[in-house]
C-alpha positions as CSV (number, residue, x, y, z in Angstrom):
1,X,6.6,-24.2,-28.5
2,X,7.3,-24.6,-32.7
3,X,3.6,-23.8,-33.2
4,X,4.7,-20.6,-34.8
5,X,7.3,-21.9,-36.8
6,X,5.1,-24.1,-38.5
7,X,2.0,-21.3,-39.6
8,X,5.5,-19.3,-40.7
9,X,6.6,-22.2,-42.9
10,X,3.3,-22.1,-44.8
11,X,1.9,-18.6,-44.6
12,X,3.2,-16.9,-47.3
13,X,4.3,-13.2,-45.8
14,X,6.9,-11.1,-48.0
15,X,7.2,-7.6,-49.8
16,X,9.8,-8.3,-52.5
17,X,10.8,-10.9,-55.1
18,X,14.0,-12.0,-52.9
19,X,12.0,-12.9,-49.5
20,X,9.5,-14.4,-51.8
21,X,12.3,-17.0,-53.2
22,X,14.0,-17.2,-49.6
23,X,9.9,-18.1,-48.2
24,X,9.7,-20.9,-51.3
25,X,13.2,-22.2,-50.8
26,X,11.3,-23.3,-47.1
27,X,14.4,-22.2,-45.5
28,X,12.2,-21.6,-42.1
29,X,11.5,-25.3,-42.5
30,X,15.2,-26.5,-42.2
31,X,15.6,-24.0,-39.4
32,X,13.4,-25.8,-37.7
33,X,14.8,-29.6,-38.5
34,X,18.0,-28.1,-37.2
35,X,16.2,-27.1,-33.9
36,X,14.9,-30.6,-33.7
37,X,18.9,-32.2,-34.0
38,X,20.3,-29.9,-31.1
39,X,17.3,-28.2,-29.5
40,X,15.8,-28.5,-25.5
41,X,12.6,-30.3,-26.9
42,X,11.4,-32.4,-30.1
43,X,8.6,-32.8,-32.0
44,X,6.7,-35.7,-32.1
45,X,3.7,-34.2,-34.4
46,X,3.0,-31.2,-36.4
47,X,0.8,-30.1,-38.8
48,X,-0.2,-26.7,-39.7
49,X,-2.4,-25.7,-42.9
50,X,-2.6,-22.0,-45.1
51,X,-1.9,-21.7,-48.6
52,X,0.4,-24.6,-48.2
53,X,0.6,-27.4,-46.3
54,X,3.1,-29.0,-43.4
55,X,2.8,-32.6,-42.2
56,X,6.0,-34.0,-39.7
57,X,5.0,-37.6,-38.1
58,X,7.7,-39.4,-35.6
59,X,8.3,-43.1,-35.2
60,X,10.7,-45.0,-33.1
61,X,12.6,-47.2,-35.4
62,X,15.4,-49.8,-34.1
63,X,18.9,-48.6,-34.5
64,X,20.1,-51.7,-36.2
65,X,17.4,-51.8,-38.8
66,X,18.2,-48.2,-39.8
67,X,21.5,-50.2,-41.5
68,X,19.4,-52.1,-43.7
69,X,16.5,-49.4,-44.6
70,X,16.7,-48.1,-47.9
71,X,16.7,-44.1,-48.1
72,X,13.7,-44.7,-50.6
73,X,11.4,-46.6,-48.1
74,X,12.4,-44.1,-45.7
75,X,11.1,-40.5,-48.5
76,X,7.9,-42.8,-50.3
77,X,7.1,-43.4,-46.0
78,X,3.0,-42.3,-46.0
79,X,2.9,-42.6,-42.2
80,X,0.2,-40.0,-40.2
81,X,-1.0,-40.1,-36.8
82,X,-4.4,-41.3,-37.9
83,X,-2.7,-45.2,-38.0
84,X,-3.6,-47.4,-35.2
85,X,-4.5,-51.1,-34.1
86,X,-7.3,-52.8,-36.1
87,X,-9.3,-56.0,-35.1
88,X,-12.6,-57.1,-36.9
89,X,-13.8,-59.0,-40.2
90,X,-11.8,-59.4,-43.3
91,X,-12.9,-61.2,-46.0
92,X,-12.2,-62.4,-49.7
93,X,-8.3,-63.1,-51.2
94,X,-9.7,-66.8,-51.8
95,X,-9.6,-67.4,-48.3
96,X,-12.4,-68.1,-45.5
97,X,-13.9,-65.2,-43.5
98,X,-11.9,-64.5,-40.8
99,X,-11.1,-61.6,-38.3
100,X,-7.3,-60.4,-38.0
101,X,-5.4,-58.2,-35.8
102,X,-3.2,-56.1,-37.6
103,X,-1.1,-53.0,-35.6
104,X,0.4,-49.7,-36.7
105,X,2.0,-49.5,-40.0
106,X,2.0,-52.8,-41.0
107,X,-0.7,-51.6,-44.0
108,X,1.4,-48.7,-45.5
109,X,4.5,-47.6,-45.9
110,X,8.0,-50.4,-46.5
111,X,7.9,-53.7,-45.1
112,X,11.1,-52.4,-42.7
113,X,9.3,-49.8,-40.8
114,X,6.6,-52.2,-39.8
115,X,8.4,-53.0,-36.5
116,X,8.8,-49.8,-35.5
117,X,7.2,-47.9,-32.8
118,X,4.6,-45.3,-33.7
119,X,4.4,-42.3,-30.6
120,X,1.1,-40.4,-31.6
121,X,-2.1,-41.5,-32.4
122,X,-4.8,-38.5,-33.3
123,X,-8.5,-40.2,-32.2
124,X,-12.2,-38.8,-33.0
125,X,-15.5,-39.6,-31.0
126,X,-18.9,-37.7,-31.9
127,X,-19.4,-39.4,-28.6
128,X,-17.2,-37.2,-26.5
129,X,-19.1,-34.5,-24.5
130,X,-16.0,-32.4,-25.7
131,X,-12.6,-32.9,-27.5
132,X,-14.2,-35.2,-29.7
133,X,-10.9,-35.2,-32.1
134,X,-8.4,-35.9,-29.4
135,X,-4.5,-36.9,-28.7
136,X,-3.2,-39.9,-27.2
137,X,0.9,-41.1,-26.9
138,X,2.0,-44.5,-27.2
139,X,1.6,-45.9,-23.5
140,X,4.9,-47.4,-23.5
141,X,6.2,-43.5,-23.8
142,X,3.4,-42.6,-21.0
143,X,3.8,-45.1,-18.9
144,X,7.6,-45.7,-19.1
145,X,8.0,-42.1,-17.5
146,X,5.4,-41.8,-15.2
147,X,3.4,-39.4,-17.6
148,X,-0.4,-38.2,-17.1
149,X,-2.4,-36.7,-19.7
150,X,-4.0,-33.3,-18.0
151,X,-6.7,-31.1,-19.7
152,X,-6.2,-27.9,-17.9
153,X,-2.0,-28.2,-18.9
154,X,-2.8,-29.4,-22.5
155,X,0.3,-32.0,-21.3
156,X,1.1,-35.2,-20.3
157,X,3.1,-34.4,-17.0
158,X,4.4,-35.4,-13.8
159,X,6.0,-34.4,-10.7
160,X,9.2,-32.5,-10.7
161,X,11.5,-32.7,-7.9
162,X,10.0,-29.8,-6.4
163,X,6.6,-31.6,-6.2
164,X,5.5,-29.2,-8.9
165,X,3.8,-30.2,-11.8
166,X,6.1,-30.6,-15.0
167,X,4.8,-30.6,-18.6
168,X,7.1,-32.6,-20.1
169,X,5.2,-33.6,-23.5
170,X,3.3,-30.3,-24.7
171,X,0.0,-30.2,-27.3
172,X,-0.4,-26.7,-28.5
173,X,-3.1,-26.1,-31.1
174,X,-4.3,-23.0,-33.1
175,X,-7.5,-22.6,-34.8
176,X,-7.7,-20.7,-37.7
177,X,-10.6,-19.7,-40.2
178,X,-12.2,-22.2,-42.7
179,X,-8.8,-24.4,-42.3
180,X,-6.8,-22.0,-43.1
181,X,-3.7,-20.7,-40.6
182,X,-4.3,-23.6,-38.5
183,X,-1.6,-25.7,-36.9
184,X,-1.1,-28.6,-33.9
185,X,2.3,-29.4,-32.1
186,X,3.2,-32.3,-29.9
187,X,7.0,-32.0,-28.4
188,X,8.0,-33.7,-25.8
189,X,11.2,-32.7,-23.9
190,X,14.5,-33.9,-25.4
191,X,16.2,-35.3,-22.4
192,X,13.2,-37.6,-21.8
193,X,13.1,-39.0,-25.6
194,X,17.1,-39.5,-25.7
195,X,17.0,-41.3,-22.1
196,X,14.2,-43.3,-23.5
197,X,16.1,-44.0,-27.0
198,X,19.3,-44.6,-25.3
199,X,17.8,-47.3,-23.0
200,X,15.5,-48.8,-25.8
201,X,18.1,-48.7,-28.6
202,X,16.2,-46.8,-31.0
203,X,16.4,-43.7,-32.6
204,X,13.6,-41.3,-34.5
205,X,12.5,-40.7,-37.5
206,X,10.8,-37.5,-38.4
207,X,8.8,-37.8,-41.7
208,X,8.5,-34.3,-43.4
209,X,6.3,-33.1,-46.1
210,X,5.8,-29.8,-46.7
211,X,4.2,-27.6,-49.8
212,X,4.8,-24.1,-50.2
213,X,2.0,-22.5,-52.6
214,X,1.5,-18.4,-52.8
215,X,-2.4,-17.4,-53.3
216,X,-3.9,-18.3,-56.0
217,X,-1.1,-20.7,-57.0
218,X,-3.0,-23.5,-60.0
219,X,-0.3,-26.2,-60.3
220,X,3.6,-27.4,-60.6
221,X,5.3,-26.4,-64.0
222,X,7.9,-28.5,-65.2
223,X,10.4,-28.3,-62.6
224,X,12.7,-30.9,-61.8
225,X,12.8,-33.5,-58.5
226,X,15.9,-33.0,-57.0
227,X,16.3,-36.1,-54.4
228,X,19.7,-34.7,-51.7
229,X,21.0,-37.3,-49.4
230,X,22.9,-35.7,-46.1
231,X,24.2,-38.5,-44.4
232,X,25.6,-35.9,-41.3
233,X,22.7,-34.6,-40.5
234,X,20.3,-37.0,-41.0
235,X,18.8,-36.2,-44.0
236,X,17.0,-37.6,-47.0
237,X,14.6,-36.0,-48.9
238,X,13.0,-35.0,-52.6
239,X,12.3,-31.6,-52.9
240,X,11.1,-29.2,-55.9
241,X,11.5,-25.7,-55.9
242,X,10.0,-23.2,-58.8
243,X,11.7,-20.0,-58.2
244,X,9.2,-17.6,-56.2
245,X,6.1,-19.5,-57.2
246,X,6.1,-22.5,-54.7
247,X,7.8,-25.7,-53.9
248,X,7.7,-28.8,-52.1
249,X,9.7,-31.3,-50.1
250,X,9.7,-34.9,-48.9
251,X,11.8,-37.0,-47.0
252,X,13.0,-38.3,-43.1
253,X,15.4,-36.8,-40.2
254,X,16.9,-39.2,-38.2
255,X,17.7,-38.5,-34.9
256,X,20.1,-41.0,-32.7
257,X,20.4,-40.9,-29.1
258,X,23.3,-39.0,-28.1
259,X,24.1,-41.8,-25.3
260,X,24.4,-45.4,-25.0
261,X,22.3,-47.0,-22.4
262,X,25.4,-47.0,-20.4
263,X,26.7,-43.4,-21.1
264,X,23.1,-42.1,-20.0
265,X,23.1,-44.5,-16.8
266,X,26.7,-42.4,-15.7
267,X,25.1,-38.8,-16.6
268,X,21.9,-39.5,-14.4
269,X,24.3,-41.3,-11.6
270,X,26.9,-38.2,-11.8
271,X,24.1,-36.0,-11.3
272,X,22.4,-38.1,-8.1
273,X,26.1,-37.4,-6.7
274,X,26.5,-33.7,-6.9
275,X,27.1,-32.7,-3.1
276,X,23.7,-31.3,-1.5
277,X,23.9,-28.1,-0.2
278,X,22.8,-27.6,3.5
279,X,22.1,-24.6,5.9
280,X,22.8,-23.6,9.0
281,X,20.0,-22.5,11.6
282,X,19.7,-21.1,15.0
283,X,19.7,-24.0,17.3
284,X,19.3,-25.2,20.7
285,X,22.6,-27.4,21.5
286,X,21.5,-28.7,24.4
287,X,24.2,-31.5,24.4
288,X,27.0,-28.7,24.6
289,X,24.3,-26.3,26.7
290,X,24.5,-23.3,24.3
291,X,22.2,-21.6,21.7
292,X,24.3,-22.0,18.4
293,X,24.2,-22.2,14.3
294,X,24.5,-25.8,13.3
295,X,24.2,-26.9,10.2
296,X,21.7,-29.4,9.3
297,X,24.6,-31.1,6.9
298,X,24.9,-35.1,8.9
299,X,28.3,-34.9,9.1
300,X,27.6,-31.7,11.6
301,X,25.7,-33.2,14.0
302,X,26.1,-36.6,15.7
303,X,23.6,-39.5,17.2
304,X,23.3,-40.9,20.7
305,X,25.8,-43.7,19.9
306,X,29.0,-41.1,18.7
307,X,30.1,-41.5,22.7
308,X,32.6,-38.8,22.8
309,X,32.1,-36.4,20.0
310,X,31.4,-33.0,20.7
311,X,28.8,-32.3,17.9
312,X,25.8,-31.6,18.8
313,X,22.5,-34.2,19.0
314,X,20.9,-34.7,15.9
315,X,17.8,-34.0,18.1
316,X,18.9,-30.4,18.8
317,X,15.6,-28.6,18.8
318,X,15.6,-25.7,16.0
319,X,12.2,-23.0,16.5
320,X,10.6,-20.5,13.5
321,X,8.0,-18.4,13.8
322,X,4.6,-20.1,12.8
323,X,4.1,-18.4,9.6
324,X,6.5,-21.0,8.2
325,X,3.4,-23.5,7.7
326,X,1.7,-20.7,5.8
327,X,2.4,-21.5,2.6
328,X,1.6,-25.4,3.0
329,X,-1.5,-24.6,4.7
330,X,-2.6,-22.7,1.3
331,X,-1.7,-25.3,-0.7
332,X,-3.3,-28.7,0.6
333,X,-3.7,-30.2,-3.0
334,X,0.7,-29.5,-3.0
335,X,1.2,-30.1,0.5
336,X,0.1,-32.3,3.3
337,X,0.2,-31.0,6.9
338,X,-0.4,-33.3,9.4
339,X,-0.4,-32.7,13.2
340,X,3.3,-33.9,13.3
341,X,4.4,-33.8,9.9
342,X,4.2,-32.2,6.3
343,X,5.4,-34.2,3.3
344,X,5.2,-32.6,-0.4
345,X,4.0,-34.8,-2.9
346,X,6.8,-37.0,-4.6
347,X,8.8,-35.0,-3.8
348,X,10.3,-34.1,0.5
349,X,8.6,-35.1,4.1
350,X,9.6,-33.5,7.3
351,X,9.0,-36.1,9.7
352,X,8.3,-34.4,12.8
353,X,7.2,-30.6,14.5
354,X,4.9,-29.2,16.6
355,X,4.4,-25.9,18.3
356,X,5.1,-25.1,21.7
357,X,3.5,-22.7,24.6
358,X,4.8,-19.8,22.9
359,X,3.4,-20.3,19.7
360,X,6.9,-21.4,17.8
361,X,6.9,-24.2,15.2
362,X,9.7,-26.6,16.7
363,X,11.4,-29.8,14.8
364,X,15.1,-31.2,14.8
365,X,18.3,-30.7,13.2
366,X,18.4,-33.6,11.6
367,X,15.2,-34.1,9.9
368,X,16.0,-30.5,8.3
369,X,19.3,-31.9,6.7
370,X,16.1,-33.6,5.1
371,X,14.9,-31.1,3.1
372,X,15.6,-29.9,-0.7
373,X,18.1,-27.1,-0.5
374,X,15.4,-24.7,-1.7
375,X,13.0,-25.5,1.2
376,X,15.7,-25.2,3.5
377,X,16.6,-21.7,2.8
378,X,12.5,-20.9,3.0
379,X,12.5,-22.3,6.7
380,X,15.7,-20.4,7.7
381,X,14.0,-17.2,6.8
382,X,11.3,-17.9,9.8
383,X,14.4,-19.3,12.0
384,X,14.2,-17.5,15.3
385,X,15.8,-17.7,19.1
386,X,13.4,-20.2,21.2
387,X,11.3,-18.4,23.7
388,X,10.4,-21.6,25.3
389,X,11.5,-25.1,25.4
390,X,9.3,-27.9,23.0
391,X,6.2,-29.0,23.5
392,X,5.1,-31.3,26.2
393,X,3.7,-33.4,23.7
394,X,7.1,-33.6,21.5
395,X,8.9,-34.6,24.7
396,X,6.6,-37.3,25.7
397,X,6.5,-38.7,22.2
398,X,10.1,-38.1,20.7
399,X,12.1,-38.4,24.1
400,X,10.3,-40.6,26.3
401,X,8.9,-42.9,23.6
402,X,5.3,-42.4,25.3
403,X,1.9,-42.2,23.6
404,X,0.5,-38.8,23.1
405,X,-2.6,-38.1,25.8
406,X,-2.1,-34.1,25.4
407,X,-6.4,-33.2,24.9
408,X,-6.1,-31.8,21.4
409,X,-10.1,-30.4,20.6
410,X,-9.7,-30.3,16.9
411,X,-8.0,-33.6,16.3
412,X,-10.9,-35.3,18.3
413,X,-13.3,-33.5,16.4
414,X,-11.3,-34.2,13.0
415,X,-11.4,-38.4,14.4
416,X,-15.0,-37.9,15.0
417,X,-16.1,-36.1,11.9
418,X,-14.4,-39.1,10.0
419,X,-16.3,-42.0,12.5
420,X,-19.5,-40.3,11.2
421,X,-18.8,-40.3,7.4
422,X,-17.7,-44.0,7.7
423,X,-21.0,-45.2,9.7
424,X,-23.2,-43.3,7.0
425,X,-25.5,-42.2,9.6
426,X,-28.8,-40.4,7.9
427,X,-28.2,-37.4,9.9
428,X,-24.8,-35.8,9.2
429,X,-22.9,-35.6,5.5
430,X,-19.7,-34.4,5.5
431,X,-19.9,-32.9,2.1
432,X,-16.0,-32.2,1.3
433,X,-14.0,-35.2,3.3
434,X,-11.1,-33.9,1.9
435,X,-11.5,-30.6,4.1
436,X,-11.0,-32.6,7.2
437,X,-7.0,-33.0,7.0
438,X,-6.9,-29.4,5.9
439,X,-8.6,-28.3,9.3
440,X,-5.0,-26.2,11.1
441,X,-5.0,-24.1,14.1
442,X,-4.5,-20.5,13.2
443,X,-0.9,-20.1,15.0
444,X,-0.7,-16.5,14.1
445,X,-2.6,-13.4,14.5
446,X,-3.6,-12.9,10.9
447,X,-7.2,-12.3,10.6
448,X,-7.6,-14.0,7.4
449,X,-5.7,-17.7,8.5
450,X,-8.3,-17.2,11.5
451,X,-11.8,-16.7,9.1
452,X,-10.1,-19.3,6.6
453,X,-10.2,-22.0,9.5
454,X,-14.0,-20.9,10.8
455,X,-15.3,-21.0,7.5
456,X,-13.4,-24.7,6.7
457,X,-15.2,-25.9,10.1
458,X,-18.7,-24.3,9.4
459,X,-18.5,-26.5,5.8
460,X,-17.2,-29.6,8.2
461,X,-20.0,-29.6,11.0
462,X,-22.9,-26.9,10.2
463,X,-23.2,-28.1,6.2
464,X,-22.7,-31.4,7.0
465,X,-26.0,-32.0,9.5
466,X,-29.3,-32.9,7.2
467,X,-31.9,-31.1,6.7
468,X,-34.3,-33.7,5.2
469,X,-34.1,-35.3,8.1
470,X,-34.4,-33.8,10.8
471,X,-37.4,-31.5,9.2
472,X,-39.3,-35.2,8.6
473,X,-38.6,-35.9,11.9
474,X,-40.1,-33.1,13.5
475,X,-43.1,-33.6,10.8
476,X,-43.4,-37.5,12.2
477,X,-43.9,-36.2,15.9
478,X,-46.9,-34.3,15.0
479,X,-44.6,-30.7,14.3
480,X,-44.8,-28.1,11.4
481,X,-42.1,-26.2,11.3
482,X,-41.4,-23.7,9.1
483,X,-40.0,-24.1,5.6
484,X,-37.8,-21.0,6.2
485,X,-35.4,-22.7,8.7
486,X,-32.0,-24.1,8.5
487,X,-31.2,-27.3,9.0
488,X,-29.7,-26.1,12.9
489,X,-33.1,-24.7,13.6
490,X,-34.7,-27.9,12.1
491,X,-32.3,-29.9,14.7
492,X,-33.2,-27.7,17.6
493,X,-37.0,-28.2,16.6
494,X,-36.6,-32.4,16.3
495,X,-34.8,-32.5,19.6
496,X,-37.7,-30.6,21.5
497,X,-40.7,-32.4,19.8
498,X,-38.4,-35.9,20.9
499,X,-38.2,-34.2,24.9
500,X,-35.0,-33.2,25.0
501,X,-34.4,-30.8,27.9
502,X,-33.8,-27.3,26.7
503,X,-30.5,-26.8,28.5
504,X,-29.6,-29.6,26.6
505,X,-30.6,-28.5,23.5
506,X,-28.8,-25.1,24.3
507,X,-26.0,-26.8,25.3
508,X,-26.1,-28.7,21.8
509,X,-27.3,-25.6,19.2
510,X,-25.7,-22.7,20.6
511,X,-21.8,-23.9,19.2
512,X,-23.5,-24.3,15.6
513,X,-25.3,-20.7,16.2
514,X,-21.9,-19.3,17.4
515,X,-19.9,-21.1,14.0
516,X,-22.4,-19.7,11.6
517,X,-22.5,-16.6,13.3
518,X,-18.4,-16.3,13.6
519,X,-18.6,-17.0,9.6
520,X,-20.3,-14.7,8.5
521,X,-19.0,-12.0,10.6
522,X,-15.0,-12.9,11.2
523,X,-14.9,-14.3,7.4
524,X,-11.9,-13.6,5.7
525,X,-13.4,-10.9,3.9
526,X,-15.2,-9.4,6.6
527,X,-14.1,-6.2,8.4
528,X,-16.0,-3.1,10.1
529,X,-16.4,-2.0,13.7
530,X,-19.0,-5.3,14.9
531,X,-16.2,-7.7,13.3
532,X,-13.2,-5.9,14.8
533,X,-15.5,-5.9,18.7
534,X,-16.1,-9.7,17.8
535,X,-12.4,-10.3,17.7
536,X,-11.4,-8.2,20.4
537,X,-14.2,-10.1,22.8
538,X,-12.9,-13.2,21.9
539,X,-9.4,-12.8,21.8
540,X,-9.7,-10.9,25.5
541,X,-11.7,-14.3,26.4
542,X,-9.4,-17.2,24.8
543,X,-6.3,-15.0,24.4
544,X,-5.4,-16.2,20.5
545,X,-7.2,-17.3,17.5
546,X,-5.3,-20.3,18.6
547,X,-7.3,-20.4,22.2
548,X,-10.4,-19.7,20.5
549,X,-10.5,-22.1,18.1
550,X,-9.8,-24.9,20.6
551,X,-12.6,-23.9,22.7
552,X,-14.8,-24.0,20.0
553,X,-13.7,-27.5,18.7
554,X,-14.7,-28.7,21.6
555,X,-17.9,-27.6,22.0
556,X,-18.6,-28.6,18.3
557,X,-17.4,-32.5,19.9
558,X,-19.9,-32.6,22.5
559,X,-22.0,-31.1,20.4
560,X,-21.6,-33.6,17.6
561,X,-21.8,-36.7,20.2
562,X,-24.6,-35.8,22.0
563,X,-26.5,-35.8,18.5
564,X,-25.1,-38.9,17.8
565,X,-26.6,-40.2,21.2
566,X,-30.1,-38.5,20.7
567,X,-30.2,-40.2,17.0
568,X,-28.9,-43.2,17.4
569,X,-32.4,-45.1,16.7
């Protein structure tokens, strides 16, 4: 950012009469217009305030009305962000009273700039909880290139390639003291403006007007205005310069696209062409019956339909270990990870994988070749041999074109969670729906991916039952209670007060017990001998996390449905 650039510009800081002329000849200020003609971003808005001051404003003017401007409506210009669109009551000038809309420098400045395009618009509102003096940018910039204002980023962004966030117009601000040694910048990345110049056949103007004062500076002598005109670089300004003691200038850059519309539309297509890179990955070829490295490239492997080409299938099965879906398991608000898929927002989708009896992650060949280049190389680091073929459930699905009827215990206890937060039932909230698609099984043996996926479930089922209401229920049978309980012991009270058989109710409470209680003790920050005996108990009963957890879900189903049944009235 140029945020620093500008508090240099007017903060006086030298030792010697030389640096003191070279600071009030603002030579830091034409170091940074230079930046602005050839430099990786532009500024749309500055403004920074010490002993002196620094104002530089940007407006999108036409490139054919830049012919006919003169250079003096372009250095007498009073344009500032504060401008905008006006609509209310205007009266006198010997006419009726009226009410007229009137838009963005068409009330100062030269009649030829009032078509152009302001960019920034600085906006107050006591009413604002916070930020009551705020940014906006011209929606047609915003919306043009898919661009979102976000707080945390101070940016209007978007999604990169990568699925990452991008900032591609930046706000930096700096507070200083009374005023003094404070400064805002608003650049926005130059490829963005010159693609959006280039197709809009405009060009910017950057107004300037900065005053360089020492301390305890009382006025201009009699220097004279010098007015320079630098057609090359864009450049017209007044400017007047009293030795060591101060100076000021005034004037406009103009900076044209660097494309036509038609030159930027061949940059962005030569790019779309480069050659994509693809790796190769430990696969099973069962066409040719051999394990072998095939690259995921399409030209490398071949459909059903190439009758007599010896590539292999694009179905070829590849396996990785199942700490590949790792890193989009921790990052649900990047990633979505289905049963059968993961897709990456705006950005890739893998459209098929599952895991098989021996724990591997499985998809094909093909829908690799799929993949950025960058996430391609991070599932080749987990590629392995197979130590066992896919899953029944791929092969019914994929090969046989069947409809899945493997039992899965936490997908039906994902569908019913969801059935109950659509019927709005007064017995169950599910606090955090958004938790539900980011329920995995833990398909390693890390202890932490294993308390992670208790704790997500306890949140899902245990947080979700109601308190209130069950506790008024047992209150309308004739029950006290006591006000100490949770809202599993108020549920284990309502359902004996309504008759319920006790093995019933064991049957019922003892899964929401065993959650809590599996919590609090395998969490992912708990350890200790009890924690480690808990896992080893389990683990010798269900033989993974894996096993475990799909005993659990569904016992937290029946559980769940027979609750449903008992409240239905």
């Amino acid at each position: 950012m140029s945020i620093e650039k500008l508090l240099k510009i007017v903060s006086p800081d030298f030792v010697d009469e030389v640096a003191a002329r070279a600071w009030s000849e603002q030579l830091s200020l034409f170091e940074l217009l230079e930046e602005q003609r050839a430099g990786t971003s532009v500024m749309l808005y500055g403004s920074t305030f010490n002993t002196g001051s620094l104002l530089l404003h940007s407006i999108l003017v036409p490139a054919q009305a830049l012919e006919s401007i003169e250079e003096d409506d372009l250095t007498n210009w009073q344009g500032n962000p504060y401008e905008s669109w006006t609509c209310g009551l205007v009266t006198g000038g010997g006419m009726p009273s009226r009410v007229e809309f009137e838009k963005p420098l068409s009330r100062i400045g030269p009649n030829s700039l009032k078509n152009c395009q302001q960019l920034v618009f600085c906006r107050s509102f006591e009413g604002r909880g916070e930020d009551k003096r705020y940014f906006e940018i011209a929606q047609f910039l915003t919306h043009a290139h898919d661009l979102h204002w976000t707080p945390e980023r101070r940016a209007w962004c978007r999604f990169d390639e990568q699925g990452d966030i991008d900032d591609v117009i930046q706000l930096a601000e700096v507070a200083g003291h009374n005023g003094y040694e404070t400064a805002t910048c608003i650049e926005i990345r130059r490829e963005v403006l010159e693609m959006h110049m280039s197709a809009t056949g405009t060009a910017l103007v950057q107004m300037f007007d900065s005053t360089c004062v020492p301390k305890g500076f009382h006025g201009w002598g009699s220097g004279v205005e010098h007015s320079i005109k630098d057609e090359e670089r864009g450049l017209y300004y007044r400017s007047h310069m009293e030795g060591h003691t101060g100076s000021y200038f005034r004037g406009v850059q103009i900076i044209k696209p660097q494309r036509t519309a038609e030159e930027f539309g061949a940059y962005l297509q030569e790019r779309e062409n480069q050659p994509k890179h693809y790796e190769s990955f430990i696969t099973q070829d069962w066409k040719n019956k051999r394990l072998t490295n095939v690259s995921c490239d399409p030209g490398s492997i071949a459909s059903y339909f190439d009758k007599g080409s010896p590539l292999p299938f694009q179905t070829s099965p590849v396996f990785f270990k199942a700490a590949v879906l790792d890193k989009y398991k921790a990052d649900p608000e990047k990633y979505s990870l289905d049963h059968r898929s993961i897709s990456c927002r705006n950005s890739w989708h893998l459209q098929t994988y599952d895991v098989n009896e021996a724990g591997q992650v499985h998809t094909y060949i093909k829908y690799l070749g799929d993949l950025p280049h960058s996430e391609q190389i991070y599932w080749k680091s987990f590629n392995e041999t197979p130590k066992g073929g896919i899953s029944k459930r791929a092969f019914t699905t994929d090969f046989e074109g069947s409809f899945d009827q493997e039992p899965d215990s936490l997908r039906d206890l994902q569908s019913l969670l969801l059935e109950l937060h659509v019927s709005k039932i007064k017995w169950f909230t599910l606090r955090e729906p958004e938790l539900v698609e980011q329920a995995h099984y833990p398909l390693t043996s890390s202890l932490k991916v294993w308390g992670d996926t208790l704790t997500t479930l306890a949140k899902l089922v245990n947080e979700g039952l109601e308190r209130k209401y069950f506790e008024t229920k047992v209150k309308e049978l004739g029950s006290e209670g006591d006000p100490k309980w949770g809202s599993i012991r108020w549920a284990q009270e309502a359902m004996k007060v309504s008759g319920v058989a006790d093995e019933v109710i064991t049957e019922i409470v003892q899964p929401l017990r065993d959650l809590q209680n599996l919590r609090t003790k395998l969490g992912a920050h708990s350890g200790g001998a009890e924690a480690g005996g808990l896992r080893t108990s389990l683990l010798r009963q269900h033989k993974s996390p894996r096993g475990h957890i799909e005993h659990l879900c569904s016992q937290l189903v029946y559980s769940l449905q027979t609750l449903r049944e008992l409240n239905k009235s």
